[in-house]
N, C-alpha and C positions, 0 to 999 in steps of 0.2 A: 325389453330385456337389455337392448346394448345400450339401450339410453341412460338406464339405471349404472350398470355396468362403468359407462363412460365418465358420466357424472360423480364417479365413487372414487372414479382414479382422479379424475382434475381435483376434487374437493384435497382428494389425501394430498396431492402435491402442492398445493395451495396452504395446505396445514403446514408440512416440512418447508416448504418455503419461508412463512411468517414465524414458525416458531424457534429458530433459530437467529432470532434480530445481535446484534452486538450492543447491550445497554451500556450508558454510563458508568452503572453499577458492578458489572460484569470486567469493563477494562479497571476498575478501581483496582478491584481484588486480583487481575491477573495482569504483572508487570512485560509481561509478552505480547501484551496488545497496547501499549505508551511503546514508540519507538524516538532515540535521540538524536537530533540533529546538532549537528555542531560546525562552527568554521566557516558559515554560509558566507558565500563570495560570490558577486557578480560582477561582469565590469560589460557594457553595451557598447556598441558603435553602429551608424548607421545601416550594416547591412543584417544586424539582430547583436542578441546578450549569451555569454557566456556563463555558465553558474558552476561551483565548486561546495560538495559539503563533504562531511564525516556523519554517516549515521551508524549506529547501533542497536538489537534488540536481541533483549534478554531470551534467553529458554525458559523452555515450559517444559511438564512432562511430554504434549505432543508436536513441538514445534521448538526446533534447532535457534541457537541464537547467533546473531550473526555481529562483524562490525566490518566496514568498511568504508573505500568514499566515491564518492560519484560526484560525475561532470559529462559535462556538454553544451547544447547550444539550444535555443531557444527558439531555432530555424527548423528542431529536428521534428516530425511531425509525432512522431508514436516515441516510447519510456525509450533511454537508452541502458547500455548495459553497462552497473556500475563494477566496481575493480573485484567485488564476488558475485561471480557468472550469478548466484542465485536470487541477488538483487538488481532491479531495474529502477531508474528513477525519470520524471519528466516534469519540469520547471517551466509555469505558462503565467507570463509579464501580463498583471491586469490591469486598472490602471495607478499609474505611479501614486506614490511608493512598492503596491500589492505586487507578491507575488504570491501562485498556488503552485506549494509544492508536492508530486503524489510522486508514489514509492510503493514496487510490488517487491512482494517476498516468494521466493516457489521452494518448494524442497518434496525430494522422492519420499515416499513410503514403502516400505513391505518390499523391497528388491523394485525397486522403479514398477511395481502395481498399482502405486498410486501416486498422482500429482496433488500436492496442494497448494493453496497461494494465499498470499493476503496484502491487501491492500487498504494502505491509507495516504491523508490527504490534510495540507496546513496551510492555509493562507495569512500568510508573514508578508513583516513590511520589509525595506531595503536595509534598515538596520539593528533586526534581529541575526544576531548573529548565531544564536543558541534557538534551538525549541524544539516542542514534542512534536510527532507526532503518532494519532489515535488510529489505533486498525479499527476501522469503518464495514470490511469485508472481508469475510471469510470463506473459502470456498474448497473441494475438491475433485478431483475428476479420477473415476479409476478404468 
């Protein structure tokens, strides 16, 4: 009986896990999942690289839109925090020219009941200076 039991709950959560993916199709039709980058700047020296951009992302009905810009270093080990507390961004030098850039979003729910985030991720060269990037992940915690 708890085999069945147990077995019923991993399958459901295994179901809610997959059936929620972020398709192509899905970021098409919702402009809240393309977020923009702009301005991108790096400049390196031996001891690591600095990076500068301007990102933006539209609202939806369940997700605020935001615009701001973020910076840091390339030294920093985890996202830092960009100029709206509720974006993070962290910039990882792959090999020259590449860079991947990822960028979280968090915003309260229902009186701080719930947290949600999302994140995405764009591997650019050193002279893009514009480009999207695609929410990859969505998630929340209550």
């Amino acid at each position: 009986m708890q085999l069945t039991s147990v077995l019923t709950v991993a399958l459901s959560a295994l179901t809610l896990t997959s059936a929620n993916p972020i398709t192509p199709m899905a970021r098409a039709g919702n402009p809240s999942l393309i977020w923009h980058a702009s301005n991108f700047e790096t400049g390196c020296s031996p001891g690591g690289c600095t990076y500068h951009f301007n990102i933006t992302g539209a609202a939806s009905e369940n997700t605020p839109g935001f615009s701001t810009s973020c910076s840091g270093t390339t030294t920093q080990e985890d996202y830092a925090l960009c100029n709206d507390k509720h974006v993070k961004a962290q910039v990882i030098p792959e090999l020259y020219p590449m860079w991947n850039v990822k960028v979280q979003h968090s915003w309260d729910a229902n009186q701080g009941q719930a947290m949600f985030f999302a994140l995405g991720q764009a591997n650019i060269t050193s002279s893009m200076k514009n480009f999207t990037i695609p929410v990859t992940e969505q998630y929340g915690v209550a």
